[in-house]
PDB file of N, CA, C, O and CB in Angstrom:
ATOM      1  N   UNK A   1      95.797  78.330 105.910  1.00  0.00           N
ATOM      2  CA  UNK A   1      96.363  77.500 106.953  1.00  0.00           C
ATOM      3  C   UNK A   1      97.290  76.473 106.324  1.00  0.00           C
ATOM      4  O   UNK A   1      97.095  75.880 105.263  1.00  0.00           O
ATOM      5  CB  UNK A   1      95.255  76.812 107.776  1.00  0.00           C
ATOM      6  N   UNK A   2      98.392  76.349 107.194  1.00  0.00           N
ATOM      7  CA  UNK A   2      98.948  75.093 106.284  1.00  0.00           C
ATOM      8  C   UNK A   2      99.652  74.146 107.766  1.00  0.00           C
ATOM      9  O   UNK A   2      99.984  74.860 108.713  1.00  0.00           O
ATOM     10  CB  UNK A   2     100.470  75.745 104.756  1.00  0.00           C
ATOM     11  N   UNK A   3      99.772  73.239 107.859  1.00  0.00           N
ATOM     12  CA  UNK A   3      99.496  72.451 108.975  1.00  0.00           C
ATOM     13  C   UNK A   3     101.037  71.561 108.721  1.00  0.00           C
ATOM     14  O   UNK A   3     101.306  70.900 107.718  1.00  0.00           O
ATOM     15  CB  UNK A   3      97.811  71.523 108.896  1.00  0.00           C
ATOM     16  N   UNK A   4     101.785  71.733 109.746  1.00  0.00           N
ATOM     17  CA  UNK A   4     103.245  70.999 109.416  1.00  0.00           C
ATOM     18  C   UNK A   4     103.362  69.534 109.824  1.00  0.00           C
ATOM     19  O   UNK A   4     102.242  69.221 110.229  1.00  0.00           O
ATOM     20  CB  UNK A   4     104.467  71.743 110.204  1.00  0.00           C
ATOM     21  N   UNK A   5     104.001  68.719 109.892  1.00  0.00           N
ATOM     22  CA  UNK A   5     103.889  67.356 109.973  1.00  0.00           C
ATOM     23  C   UNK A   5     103.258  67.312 111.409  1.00  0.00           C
ATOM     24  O   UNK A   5     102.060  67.080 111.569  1.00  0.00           O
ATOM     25  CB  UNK A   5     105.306  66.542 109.741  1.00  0.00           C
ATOM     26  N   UNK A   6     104.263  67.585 112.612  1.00  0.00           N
ATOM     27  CA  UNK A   6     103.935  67.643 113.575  1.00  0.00           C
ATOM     28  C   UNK A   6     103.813  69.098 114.529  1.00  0.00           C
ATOM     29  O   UNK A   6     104.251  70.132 114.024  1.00  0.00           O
ATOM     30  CB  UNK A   6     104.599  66.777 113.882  1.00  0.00           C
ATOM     31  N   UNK A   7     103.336  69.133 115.617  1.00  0.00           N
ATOM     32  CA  UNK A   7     103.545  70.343 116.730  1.00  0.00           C
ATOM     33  C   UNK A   7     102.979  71.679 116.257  1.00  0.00           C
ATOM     34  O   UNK A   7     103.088  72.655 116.999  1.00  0.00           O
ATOM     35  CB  UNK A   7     105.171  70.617 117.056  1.00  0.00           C
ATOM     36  N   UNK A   8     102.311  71.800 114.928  1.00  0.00           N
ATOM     37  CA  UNK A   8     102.084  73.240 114.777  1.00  0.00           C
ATOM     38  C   UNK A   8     101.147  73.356 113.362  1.00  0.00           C
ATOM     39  O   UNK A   8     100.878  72.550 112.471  1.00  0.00           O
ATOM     40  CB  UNK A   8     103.641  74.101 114.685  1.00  0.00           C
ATOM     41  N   UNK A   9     100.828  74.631 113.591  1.00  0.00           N
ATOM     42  CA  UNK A   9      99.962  74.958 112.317  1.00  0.00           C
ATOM     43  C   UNK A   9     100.230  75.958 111.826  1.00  0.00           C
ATOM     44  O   UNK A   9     100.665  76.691 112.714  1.00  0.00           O
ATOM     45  CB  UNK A   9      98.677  75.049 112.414  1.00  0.00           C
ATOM     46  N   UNK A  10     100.229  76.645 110.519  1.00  0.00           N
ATOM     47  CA  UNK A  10     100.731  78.126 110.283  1.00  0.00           C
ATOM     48  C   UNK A  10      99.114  79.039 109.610  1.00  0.00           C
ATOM     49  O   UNK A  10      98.028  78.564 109.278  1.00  0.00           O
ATOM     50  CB  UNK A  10     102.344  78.053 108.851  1.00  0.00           C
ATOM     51  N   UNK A  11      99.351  79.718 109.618  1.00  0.00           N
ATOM     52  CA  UNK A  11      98.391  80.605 109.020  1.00  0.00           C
ATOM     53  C   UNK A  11      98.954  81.743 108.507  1.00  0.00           C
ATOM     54  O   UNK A  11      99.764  82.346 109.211  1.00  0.00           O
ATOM     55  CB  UNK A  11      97.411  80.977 109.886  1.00  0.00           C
ATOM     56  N   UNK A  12      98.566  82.327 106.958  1.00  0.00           N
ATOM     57  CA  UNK A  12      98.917  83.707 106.430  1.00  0.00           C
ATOM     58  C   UNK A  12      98.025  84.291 105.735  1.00  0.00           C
ATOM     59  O   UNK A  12      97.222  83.553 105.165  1.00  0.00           O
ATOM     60  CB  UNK A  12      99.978  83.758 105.670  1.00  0.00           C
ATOM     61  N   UNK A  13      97.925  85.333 105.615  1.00  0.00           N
ATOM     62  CA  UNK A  13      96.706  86.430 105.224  1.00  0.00           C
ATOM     63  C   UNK A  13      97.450  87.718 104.769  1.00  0.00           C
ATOM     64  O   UNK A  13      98.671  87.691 104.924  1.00  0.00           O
ATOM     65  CB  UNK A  13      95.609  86.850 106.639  1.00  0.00           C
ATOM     66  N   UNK A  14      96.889  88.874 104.217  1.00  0.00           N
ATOM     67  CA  UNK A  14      97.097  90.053 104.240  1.00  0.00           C
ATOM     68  C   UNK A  14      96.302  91.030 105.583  1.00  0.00           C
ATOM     69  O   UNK A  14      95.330  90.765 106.291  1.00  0.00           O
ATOM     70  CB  UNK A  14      96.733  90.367 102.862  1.00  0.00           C
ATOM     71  N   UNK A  15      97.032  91.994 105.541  1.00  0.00           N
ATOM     72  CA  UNK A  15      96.522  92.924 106.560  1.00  0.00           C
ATOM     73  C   UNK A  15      96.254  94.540 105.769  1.00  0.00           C
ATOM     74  O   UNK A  15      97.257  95.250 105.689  1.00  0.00           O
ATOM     75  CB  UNK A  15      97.765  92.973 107.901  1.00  0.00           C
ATOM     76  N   UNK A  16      95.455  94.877 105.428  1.00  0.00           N
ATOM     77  CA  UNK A  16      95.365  96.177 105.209  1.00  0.00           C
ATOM     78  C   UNK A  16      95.160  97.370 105.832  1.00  0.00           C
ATOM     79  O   UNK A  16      93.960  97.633 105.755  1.00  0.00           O
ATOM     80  CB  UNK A  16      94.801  96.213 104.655  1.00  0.00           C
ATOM     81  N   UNK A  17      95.921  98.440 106.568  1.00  0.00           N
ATOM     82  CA  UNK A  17      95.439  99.715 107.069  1.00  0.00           C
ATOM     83  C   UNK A  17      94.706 100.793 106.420  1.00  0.00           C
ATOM     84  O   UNK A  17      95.235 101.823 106.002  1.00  0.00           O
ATOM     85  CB  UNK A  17      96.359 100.252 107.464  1.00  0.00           C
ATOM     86  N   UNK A  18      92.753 100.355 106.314  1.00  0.00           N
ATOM     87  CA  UNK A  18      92.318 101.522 105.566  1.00  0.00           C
ATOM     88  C   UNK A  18      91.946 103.089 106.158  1.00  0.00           C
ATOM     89  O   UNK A  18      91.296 104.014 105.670  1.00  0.00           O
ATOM     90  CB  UNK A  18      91.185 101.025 104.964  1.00  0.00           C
ATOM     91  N   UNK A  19      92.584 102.947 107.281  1.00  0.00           N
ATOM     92  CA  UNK A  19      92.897 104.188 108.187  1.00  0.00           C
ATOM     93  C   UNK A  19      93.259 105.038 107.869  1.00  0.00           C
ATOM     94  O   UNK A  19      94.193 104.843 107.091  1.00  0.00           O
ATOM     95  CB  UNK A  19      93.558 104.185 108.979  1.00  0.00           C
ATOM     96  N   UNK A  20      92.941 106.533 108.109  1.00  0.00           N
ATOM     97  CA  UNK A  20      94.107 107.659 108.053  1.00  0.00           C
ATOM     98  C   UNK A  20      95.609 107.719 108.671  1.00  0.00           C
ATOM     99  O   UNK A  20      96.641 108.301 108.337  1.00  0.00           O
ATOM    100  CB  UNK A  20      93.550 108.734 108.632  1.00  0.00           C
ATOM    101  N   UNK A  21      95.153 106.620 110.003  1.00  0.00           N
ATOM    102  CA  UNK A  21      96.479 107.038 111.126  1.00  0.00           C
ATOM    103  C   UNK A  21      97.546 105.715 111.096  1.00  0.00           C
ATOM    104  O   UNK A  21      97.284 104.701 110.448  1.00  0.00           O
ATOM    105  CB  UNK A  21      95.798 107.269 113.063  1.00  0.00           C
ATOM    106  N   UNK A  22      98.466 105.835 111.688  1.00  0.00           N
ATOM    107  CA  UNK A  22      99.075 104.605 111.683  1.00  0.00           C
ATOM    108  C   UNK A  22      98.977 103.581 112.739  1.00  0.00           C
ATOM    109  O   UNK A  22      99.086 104.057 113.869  1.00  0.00           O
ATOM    110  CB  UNK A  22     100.234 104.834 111.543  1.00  0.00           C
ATOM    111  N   UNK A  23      98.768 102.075 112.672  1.00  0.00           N
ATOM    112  CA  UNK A  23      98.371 101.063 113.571  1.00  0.00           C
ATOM    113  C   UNK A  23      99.465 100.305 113.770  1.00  0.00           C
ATOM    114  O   UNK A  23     100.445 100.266 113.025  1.00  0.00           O
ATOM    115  CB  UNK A  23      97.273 100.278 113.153  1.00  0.00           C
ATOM    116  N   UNK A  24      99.262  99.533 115.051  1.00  0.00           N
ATOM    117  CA  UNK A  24     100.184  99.275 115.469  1.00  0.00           C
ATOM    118  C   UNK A  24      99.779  97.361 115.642  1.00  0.00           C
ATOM    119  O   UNK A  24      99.109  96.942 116.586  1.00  0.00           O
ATOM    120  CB  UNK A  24     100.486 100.355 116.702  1.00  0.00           C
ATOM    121  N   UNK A  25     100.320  96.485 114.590  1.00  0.00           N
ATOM    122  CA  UNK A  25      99.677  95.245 115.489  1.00  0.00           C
ATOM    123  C   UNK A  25     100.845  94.328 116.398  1.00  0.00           C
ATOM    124  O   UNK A  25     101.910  93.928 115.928  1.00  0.00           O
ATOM    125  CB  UNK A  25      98.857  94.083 114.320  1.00  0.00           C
ATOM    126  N   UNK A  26     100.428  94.130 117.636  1.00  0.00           N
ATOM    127  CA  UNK A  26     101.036  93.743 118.444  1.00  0.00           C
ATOM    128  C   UNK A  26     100.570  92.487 119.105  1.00  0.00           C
ATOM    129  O   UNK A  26     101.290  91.954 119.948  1.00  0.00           O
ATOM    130  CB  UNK A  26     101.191  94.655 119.096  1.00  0.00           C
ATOM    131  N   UNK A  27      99.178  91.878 118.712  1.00  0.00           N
ATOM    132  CA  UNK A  27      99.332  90.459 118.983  1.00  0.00           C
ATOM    133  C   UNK A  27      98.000  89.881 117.964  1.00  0.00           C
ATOM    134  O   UNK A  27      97.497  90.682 117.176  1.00  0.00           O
ATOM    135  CB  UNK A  27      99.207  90.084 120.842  1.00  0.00           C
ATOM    136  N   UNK A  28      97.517  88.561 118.037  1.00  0.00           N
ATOM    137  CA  UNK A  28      96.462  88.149 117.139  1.00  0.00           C
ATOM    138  C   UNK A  28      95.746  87.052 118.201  1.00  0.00           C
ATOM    139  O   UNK A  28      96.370  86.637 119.177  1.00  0.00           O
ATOM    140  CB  UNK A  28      97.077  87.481 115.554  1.00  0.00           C
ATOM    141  N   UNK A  29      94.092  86.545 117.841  1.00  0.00           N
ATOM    142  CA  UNK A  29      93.526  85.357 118.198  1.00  0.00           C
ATOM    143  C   UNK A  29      92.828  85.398 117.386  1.00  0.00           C
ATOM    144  O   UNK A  29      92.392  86.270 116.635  1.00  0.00           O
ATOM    145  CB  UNK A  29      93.028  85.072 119.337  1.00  0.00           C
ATOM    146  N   UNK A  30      92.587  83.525 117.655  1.00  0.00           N
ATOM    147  CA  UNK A  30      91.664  83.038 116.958  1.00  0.00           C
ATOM    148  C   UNK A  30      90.812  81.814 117.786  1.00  0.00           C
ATOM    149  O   UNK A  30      91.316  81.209 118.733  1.00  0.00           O
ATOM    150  CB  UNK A  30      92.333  82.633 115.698  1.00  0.00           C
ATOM    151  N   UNK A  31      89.762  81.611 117.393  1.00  0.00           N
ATOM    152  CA  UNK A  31      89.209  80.478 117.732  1.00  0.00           C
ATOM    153  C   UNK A  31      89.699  79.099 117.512  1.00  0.00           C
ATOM    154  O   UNK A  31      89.326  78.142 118.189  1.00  0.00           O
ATOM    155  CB  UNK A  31      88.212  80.554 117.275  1.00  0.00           C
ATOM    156  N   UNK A  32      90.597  79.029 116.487  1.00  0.00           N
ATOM    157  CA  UNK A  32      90.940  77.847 115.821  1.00  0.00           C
ATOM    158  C   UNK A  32      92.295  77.140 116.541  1.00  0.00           C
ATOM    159  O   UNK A  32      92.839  76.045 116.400  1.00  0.00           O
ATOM    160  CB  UNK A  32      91.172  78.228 114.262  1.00  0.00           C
ATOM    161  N   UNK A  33      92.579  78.385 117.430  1.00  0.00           N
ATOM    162  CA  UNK A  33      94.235  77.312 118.289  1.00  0.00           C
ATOM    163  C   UNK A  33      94.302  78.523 119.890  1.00  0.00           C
ATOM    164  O   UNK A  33      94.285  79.750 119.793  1.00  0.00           O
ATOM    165  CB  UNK A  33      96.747  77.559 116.701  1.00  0.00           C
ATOM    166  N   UNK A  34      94.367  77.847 121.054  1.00  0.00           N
ATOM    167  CA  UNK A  34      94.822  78.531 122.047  1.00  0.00           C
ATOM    168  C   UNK A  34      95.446  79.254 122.228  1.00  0.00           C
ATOM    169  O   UNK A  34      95.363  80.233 122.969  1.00  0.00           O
ATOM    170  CB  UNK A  34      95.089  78.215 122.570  1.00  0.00           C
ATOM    171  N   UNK A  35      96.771  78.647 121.086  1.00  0.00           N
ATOM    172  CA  UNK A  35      98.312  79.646 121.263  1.00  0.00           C
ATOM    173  C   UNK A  35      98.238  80.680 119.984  1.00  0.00           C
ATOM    174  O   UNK A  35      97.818  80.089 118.989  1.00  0.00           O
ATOM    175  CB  UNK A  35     100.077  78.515 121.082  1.00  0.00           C
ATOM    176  N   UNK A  36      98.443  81.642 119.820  1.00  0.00           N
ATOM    177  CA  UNK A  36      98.824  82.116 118.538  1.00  0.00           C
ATOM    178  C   UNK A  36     100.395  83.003 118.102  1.00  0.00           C
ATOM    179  O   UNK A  36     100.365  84.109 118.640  1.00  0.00           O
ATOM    180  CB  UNK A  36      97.650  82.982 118.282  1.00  0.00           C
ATOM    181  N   UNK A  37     101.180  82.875 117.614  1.00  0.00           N
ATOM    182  CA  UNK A  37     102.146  83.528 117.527  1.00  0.00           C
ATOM    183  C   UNK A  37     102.555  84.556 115.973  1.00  0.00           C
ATOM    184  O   UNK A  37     102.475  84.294 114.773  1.00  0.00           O
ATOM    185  CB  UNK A  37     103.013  82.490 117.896  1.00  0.00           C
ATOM    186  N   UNK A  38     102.992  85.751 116.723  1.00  0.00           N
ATOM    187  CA  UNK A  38     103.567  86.232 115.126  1.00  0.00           C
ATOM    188  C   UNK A  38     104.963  86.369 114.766  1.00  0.00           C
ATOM    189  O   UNK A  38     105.723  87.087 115.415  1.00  0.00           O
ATOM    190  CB  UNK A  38     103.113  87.610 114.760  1.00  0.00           C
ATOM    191  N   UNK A  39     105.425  85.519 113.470  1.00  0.00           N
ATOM    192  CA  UNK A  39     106.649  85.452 113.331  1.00  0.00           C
ATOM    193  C   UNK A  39     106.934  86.242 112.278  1.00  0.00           C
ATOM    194  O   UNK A  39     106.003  86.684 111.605  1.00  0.00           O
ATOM    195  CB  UNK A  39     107.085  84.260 113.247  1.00  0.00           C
ATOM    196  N   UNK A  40     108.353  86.570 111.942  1.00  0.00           N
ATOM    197  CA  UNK A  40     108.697  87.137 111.178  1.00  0.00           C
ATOM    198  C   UNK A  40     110.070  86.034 109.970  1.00  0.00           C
ATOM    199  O   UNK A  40     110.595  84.979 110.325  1.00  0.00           O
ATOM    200  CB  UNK A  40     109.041  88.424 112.073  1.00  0.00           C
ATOM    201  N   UNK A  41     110.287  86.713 108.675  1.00  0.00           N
ATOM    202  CA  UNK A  41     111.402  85.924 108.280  1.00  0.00           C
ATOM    203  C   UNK A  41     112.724  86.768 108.282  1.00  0.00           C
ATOM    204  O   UNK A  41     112.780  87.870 107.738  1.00  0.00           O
ATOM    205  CB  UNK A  41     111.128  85.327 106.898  1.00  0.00           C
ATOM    206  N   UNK A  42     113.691  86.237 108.869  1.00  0.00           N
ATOM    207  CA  UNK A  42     115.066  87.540 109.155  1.00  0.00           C
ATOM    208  C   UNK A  42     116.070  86.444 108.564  1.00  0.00           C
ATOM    209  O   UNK A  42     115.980  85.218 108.640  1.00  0.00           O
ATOM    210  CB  UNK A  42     115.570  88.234 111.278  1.00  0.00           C
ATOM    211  N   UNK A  43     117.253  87.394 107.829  1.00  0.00           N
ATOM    212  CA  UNK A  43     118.784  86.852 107.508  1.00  0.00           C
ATOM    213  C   UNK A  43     119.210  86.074 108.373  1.00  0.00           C
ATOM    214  O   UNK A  43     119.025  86.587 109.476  1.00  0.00           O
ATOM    215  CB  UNK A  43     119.842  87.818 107.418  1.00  0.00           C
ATOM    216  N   UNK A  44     119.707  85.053 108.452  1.00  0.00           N
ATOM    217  CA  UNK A  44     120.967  84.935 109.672  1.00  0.00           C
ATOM    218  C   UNK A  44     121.675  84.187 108.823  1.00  0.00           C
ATOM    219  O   UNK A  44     121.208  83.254 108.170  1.00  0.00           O
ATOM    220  CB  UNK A  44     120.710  84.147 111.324  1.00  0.00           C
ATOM    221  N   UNK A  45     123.091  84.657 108.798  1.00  0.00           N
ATOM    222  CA  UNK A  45     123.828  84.191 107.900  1.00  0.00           C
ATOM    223  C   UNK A  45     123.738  83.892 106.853  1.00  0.00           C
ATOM    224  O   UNK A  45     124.289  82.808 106.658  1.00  0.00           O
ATOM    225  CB  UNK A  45     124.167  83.592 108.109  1.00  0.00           C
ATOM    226  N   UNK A  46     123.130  84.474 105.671  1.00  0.00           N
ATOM    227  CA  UNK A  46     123.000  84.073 104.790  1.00  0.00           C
ATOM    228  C   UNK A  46     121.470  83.191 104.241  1.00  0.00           C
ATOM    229  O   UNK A  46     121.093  83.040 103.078  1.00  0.00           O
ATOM    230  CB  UNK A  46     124.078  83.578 104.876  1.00  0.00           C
ATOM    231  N   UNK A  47     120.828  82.729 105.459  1.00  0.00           N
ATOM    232  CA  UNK A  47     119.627  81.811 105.192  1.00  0.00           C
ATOM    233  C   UNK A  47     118.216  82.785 105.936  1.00  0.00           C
ATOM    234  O   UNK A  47     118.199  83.768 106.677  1.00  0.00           O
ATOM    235  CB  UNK A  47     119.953  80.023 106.075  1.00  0.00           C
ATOM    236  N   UNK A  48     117.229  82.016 105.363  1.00  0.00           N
ATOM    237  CA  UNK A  48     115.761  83.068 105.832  1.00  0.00           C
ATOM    238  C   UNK A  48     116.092  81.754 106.840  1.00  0.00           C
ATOM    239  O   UNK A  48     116.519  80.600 106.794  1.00  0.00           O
ATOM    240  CB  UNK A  48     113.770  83.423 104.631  1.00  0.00           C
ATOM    241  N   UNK A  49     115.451  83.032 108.030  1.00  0.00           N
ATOM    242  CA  UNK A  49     114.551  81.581 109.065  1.00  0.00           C
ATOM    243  C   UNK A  49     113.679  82.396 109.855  1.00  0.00           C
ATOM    244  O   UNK A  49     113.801  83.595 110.106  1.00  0.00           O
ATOM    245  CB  UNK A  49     115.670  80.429 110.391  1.00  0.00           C
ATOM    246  N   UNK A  50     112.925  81.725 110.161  1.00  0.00           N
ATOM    247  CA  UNK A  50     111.725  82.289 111.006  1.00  0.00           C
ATOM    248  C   UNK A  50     111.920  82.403 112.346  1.00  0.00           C
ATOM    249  O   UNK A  50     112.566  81.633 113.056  1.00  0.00           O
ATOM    250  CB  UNK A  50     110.554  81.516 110.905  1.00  0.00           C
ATOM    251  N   UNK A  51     111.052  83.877 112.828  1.00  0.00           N
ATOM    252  CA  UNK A  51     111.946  83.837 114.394  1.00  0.00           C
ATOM    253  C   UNK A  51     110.613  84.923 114.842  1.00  0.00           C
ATOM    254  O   UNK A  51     110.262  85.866 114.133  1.00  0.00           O
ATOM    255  CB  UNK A  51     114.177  84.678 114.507  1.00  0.00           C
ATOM    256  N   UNK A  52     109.886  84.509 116.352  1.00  0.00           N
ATOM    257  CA  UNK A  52     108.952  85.516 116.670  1.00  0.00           C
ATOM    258  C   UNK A  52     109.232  87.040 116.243  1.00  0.00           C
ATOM    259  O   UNK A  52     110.353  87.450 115.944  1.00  0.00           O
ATOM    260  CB  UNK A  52     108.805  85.444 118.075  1.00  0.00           C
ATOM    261  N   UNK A  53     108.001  87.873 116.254  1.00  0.00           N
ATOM    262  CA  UNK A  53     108.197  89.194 115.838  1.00  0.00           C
ATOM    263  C   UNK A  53     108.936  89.971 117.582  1.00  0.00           C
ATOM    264  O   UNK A  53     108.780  89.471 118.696  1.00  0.00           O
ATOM    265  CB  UNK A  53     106.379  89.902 115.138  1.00  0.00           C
ATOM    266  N   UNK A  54     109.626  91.132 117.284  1.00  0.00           N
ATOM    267  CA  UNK A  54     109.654  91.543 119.004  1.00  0.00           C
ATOM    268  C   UNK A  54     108.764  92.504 119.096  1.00  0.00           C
ATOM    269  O   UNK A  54     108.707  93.227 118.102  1.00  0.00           O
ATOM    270  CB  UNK A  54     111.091  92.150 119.702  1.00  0.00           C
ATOM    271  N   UNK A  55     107.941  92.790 120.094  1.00  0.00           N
ATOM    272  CA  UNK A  55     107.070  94.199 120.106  1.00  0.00           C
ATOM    273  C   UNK A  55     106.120  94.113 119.303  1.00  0.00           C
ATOM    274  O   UNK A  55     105.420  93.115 119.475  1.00  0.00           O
ATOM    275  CB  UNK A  55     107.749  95.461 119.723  1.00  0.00           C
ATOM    276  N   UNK A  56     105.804  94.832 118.425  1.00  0.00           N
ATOM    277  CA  UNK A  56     105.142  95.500 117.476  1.00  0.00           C
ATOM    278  C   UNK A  56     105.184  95.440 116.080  1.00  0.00           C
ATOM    279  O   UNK A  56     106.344  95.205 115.742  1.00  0.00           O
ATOM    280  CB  UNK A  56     105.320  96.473 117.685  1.00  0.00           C
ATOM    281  N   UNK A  57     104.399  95.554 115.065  1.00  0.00           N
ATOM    282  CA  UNK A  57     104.720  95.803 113.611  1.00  0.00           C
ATOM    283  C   UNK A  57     103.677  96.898 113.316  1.00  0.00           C
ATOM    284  O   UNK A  57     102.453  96.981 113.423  1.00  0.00           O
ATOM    285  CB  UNK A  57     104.582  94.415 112.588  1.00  0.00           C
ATOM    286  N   UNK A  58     104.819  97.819 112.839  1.00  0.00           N
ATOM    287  CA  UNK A  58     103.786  98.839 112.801  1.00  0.00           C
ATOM    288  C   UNK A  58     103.102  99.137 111.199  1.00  0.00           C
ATOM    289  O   UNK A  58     103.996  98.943 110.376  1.00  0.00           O
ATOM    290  CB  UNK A  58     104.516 100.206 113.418  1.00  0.00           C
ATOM    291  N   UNK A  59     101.945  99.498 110.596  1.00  0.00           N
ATOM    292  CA  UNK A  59     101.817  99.789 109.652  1.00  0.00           C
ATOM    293  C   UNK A  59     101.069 101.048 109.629  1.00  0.00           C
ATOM    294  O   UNK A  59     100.286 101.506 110.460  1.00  0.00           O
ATOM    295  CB  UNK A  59     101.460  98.865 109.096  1.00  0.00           C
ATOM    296  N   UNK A  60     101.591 101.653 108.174  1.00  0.00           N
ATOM    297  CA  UNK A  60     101.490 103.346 108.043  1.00  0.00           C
ATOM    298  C   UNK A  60      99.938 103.796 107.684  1.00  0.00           C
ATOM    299  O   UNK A  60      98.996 103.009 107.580  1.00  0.00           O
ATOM    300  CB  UNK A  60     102.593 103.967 106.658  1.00  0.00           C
ATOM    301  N   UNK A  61      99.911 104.408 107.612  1.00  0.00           N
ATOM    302  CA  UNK A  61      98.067 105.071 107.066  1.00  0.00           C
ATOM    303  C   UNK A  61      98.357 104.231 105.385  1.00  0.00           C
ATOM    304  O   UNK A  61      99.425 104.181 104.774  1.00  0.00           O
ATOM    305  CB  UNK A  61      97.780 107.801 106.874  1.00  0.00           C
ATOM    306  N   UNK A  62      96.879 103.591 104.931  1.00  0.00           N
ATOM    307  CA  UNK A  62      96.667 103.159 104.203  1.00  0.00           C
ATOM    308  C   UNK A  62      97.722 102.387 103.016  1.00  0.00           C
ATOM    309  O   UNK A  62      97.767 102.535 101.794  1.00  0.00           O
ATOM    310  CB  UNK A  62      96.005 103.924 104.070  1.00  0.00           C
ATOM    311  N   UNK A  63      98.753 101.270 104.198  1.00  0.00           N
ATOM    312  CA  UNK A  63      99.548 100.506 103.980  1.00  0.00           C
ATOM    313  C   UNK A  63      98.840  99.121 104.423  1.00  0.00           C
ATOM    314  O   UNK A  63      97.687  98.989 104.835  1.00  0.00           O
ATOM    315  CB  UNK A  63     100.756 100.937 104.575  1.00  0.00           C
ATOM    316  N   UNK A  64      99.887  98.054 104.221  1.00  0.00           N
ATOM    317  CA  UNK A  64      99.879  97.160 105.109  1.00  0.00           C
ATOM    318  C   UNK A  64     100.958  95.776 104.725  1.00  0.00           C
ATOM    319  O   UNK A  64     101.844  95.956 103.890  1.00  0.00           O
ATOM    320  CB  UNK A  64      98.374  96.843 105.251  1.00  0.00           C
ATOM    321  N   UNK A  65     100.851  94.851 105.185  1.00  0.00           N
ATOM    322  CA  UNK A  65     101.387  93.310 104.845  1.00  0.00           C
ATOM    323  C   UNK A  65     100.789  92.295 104.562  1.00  0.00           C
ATOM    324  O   UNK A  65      99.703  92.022 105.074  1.00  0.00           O
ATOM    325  CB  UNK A  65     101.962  92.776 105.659  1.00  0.00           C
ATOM    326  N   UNK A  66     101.233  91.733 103.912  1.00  0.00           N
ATOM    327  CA  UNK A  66     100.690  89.955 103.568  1.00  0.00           C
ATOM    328  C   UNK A  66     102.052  89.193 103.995  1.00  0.00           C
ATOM    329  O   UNK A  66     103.187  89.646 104.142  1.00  0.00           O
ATOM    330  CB  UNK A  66     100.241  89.495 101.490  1.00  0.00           C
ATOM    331  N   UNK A  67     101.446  87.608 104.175  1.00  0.00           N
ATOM    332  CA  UNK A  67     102.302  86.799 104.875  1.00  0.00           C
ATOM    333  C   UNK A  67     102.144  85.718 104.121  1.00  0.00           C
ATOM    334  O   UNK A  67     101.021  85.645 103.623  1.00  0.00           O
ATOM    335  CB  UNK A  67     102.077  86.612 106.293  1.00  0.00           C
ATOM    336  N   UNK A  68     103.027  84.669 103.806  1.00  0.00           N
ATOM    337  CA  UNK A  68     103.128  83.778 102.899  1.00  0.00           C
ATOM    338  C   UNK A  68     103.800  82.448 103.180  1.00  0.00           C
ATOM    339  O   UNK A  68     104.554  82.698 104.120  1.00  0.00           O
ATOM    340  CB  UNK A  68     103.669  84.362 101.962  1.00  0.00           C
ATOM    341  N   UNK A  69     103.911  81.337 102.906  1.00  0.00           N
ATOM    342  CA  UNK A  69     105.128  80.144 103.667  1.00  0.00           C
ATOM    343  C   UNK A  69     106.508  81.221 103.219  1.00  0.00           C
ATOM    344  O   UNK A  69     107.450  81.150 104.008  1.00  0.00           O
ATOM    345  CB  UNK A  69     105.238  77.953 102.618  1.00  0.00           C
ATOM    346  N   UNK A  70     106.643  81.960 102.314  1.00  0.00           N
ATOM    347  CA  UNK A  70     107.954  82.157 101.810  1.00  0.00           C
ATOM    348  C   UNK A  70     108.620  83.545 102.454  1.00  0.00           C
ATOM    349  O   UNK A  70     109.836  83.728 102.510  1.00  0.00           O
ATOM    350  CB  UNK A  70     107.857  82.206 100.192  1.00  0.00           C
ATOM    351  N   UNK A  71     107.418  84.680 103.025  1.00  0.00           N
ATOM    352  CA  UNK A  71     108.175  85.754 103.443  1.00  0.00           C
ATOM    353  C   UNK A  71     106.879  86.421 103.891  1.00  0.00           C
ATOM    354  O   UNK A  71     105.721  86.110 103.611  1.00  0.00           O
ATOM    355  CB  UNK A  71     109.188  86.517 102.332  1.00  0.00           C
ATOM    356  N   UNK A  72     107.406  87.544 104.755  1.00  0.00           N
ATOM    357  CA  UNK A  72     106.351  88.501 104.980  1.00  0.00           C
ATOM    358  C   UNK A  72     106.714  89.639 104.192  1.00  0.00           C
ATOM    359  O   UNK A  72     107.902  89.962 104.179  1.00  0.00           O
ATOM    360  CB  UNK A  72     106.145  88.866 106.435  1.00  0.00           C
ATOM    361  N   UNK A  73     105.951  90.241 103.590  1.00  0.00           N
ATOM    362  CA  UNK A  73     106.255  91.678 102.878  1.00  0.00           C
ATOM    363  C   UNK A  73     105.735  92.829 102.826  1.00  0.00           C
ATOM    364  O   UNK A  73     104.659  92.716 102.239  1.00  0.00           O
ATOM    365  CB  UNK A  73     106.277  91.648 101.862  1.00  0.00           C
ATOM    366  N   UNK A  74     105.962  94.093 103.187  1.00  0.00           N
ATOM    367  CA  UNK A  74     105.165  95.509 102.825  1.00  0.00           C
ATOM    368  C   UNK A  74     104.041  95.548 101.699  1.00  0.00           C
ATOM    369  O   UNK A  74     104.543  95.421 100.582  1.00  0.00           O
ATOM    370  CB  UNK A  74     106.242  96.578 102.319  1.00  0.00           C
ATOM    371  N   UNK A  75     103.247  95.630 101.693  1.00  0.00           N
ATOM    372  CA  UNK A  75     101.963  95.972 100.283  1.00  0.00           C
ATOM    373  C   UNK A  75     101.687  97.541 100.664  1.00  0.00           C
ATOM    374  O   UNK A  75     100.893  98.207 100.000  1.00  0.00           O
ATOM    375  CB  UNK A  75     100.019  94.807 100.395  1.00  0.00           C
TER     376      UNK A  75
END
């Protein structure tokens, strides 16, 4: 968790698919905040910035992601 001055809190973890098939994650909760959102980090012009995910993120049979203050990435 890392908690910004004001208005918000972040959270990052890994996700592992130890599945055969491929999953699809499309939203998250927790006990710890009402709202929860998943963002992603995308180009725009030249700079990272963070911007909700659209839809879905899909991950493959025995793939997955981790999430970080600095980026999200394939593992």
């Amino acid at each position: 968790m890392k908690a910004a001055d004001k208005g918000m809190t972040a959270a990052f973890g890994v996700l592992v698919n130890t599945t055969g098939s491929a999953i699809t994650v499309a939203s998250a909760v927790t006990p710890a905040s009402p709202k929860v959102e998943l963002h992603e980090v995308a180009d725009s012009g030249g700079e990272a910035k963070m911007r909700p995910v659209q839809g879905a993120s899909p991950s493959p049979p025995a793939a997955g992601w981790s999430s970080s203050p600095a980026a999200t990435t394939s593992c």
